[in-house]
N, C-alpha and C positions, 0 to 999 in steps of 0.2 A: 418671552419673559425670562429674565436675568432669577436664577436663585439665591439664597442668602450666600454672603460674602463671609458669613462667620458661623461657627457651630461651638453646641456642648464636648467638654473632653474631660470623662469622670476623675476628678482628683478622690475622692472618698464618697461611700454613700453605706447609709448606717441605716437601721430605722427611724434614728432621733434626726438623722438631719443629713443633708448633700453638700458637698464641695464640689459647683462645676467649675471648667478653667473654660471662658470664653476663647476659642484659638481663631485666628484667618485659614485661611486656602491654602496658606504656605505654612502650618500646625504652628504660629507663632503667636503665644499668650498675647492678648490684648485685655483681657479685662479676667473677674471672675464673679460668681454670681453662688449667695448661700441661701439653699433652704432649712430650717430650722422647725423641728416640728413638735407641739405641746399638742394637749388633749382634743383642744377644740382649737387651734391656732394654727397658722402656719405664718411665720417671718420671713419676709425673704429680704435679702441685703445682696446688693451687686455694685461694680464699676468697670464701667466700659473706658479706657482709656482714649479709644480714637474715634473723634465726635463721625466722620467720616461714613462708620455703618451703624450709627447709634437707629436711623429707623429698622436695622436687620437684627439690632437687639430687641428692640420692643415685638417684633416678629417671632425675634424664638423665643422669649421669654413667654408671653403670654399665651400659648397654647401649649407649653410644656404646664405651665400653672394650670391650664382648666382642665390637663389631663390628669393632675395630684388630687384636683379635688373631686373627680369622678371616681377616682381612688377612695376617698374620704369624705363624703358627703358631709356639709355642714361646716367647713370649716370656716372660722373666721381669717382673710388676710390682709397682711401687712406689709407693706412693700415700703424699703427703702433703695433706690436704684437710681445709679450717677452714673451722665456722661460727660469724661472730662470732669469740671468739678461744677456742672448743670444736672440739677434733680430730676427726674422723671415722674411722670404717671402714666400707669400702662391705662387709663380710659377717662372720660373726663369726669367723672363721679369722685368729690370728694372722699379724700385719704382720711380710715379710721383713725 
């Protein structure tokens, strides 16, 4: 089994909200991904640049999220996430 091709690289991370930089194997920005976080909400907005490891996106992204909200119980989210300039959903349950 091959592991993911891309990883998180913290640009800022506040209590209100994260700036990751999606980088490759060889630390080079490919994309970036924000969480943004209200009372009962969490937003998140990303873009992955090269469709190429867009399934290693959906990968990291989605267990970094159920780890926020084991964090935070309850929260509602919102995902905005593009590869290339193709929208995403991280499961197949319609988007709030």
């Amino acid at each position: 089994m091959i592991g993911l091709q891309i990883y998180f690289s913290p640009e800022v991370i506040t209590p209100q909200f994260q700036v990751l930089n999606v980088v490759d194997s060889k630390n080079k920005a490919v994309g970036n991904v924000a969480f943004l976080f209200d009372e009962k909400k969490l937003f998140v907005y990303g873009i992955l640049e090269e469709e190429g490891v867009g399934a290693d996106f959906k990968d990291l992204v989605t267990p970094y999220l159920k780890g926020l909200t084991k964090a935070k119980p309850g929260l509602d989210i919102f995902t905005c996430l593009y590869i290339g300039c193709k929208k995403i959903k991280l499961n197949d349950e319609e988007e709030k």
